[in-house]
C-alpha positions as a LaTeX table, in Angstrom:
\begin{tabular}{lrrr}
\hline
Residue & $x$ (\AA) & $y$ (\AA) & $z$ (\AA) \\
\hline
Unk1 & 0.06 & $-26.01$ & $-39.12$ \\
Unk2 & $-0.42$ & $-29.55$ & $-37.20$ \\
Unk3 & $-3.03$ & $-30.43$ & $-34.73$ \\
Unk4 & $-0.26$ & $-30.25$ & $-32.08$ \\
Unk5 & 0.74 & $-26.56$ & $-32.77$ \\
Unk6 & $-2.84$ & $-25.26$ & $-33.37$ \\
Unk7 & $-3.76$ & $-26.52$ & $-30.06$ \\
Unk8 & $-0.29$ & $-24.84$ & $-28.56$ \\
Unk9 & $-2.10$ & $-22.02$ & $-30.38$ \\
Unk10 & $-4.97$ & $-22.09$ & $-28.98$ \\
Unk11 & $-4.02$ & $-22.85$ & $-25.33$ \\
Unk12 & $-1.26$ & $-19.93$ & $-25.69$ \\
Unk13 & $-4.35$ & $-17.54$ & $-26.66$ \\
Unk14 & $-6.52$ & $-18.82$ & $-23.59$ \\
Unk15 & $-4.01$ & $-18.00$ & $-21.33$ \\
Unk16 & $-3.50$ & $-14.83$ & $-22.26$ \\
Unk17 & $-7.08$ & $-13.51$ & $-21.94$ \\
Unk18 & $-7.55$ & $-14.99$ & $-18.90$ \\
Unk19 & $-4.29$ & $-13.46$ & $-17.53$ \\
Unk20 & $-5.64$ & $-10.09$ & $-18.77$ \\
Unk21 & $-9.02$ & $-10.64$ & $-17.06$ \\
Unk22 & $-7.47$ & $-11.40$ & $-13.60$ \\
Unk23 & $-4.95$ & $-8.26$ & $-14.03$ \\
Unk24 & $-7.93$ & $-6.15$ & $-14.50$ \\
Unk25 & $-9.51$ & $-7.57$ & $-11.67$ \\
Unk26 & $-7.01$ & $-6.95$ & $-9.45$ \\
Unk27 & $-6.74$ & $-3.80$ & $-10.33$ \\
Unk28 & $-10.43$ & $-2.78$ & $-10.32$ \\
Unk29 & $-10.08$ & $-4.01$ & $-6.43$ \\
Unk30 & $-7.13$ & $-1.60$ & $-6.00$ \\
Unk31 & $-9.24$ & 1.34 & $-6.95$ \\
Unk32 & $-11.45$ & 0.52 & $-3.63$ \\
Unk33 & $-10.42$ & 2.91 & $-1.27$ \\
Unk34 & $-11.87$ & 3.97 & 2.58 \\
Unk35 & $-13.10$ & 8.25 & 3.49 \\
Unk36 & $-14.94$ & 9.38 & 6.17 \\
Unk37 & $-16.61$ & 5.93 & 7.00 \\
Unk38 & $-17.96$ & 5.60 & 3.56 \\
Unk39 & $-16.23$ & 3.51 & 0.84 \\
Unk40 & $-14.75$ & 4.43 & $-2.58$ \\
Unk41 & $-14.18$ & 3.65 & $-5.95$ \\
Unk42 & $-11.68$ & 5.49 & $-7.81$ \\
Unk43 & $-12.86$ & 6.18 & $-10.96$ \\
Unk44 & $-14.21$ & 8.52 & $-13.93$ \\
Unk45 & $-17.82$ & 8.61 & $-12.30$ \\
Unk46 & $-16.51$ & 9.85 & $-8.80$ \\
Unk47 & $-14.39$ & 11.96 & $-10.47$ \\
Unk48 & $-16.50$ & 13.92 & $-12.89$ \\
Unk49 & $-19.07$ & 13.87 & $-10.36$ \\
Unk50 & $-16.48$ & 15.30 & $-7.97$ \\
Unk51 & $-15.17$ & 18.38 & $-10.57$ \\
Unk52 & $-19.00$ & 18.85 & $-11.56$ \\
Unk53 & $-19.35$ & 20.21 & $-8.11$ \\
Unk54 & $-18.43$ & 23.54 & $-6.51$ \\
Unk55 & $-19.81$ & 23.03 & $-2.78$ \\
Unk56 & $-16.50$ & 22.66 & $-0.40$ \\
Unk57 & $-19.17$ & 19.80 & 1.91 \\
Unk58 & $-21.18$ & 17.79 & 0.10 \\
Unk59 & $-23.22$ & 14.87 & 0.87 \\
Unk60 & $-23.34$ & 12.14 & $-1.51$ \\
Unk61 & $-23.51$ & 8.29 & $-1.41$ \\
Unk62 & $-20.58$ & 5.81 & $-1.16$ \\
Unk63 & $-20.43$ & 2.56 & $-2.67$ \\
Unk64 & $-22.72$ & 0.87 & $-0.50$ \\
Unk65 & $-25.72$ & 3.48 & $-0.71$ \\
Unk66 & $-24.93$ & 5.07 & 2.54 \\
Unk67 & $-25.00$ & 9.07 & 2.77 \\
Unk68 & $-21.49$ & 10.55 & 3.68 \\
Unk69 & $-20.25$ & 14.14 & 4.13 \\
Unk70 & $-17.42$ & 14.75 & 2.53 \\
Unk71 & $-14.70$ & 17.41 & 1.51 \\
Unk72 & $-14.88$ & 17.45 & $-1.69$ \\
Unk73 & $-11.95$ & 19.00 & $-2.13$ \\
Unk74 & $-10.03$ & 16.40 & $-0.29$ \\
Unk75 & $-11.96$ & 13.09 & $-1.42$ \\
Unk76 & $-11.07$ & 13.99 & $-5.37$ \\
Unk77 & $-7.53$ & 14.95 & $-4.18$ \\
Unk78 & $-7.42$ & 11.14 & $-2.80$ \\
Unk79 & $-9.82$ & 9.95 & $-5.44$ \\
Unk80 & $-7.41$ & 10.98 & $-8.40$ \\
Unk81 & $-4.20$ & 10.03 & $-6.72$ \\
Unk82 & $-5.28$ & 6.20 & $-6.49$ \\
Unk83 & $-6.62$ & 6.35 & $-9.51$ \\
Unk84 & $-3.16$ & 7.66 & $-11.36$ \\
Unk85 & $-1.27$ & 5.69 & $-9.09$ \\
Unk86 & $-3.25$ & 2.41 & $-9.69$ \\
Unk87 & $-3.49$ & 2.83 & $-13.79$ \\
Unk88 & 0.28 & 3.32 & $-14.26$ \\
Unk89 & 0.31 & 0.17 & $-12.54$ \\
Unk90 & $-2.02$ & $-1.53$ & $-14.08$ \\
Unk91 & $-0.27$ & 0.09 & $-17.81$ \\
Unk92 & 3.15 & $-1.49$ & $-16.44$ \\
Unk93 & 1.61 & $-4.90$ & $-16.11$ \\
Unk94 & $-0.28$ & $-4.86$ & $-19.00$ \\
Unk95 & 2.60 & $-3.94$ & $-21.37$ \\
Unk96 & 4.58 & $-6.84$ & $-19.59$ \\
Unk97 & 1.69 & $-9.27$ & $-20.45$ \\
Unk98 & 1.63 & $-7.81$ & $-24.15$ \\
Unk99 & 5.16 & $-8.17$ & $-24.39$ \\
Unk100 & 5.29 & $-12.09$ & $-23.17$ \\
Unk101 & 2.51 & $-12.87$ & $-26.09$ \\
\hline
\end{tabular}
């Protein structure tokens, strides 16, 4: 290999992480999502904490510390439907990344 394709190398694998960095960022941002005047983020921690709980109200804090009463019911409903909805997205994108390598 020569200098000039190591560095083509090199500057090939750079871009790629960082493109996979900034597609996981944006869709870490997608997962943010507004309830009841409380904010969300759809995830596995909201939703085991979510299906660990049998109350139809709870109270339990948002992303910003803040109390909220929720349906539970209703918030995991909207809570797993972003979340689906975001990963397939985010799988799409990714595969199209891993496929330009």
């Amino acid at each position: 290999m020569t200098t000039l394709s190591l560095f083509e190398h090199a500057r090939a694998r750079f871009d790629h992480e960082s493109a996979r960095k900034i597609l996981k960022e944006k869709y870490e941002a997608k997962m943010l999502f507004a309830y009841r005047q409380g904010m969300w983020r759809a995830g596995p921690d909201l939703l085991i904490l979510l299906s660990a709980c049998t109350d139809a109200q709870l109270v339990i804090l948002d992303l910003y510390g803040a109390p909220v009463q929720i349906d539970r019911a209703e918030l995991q409903q909207l809570a797993m439907s972003r979340w689906q909805e975001q990963m397939t997205a985010w799988l799409i994108e990714y595969n199209d990344l891993q496929n330009q390598r």
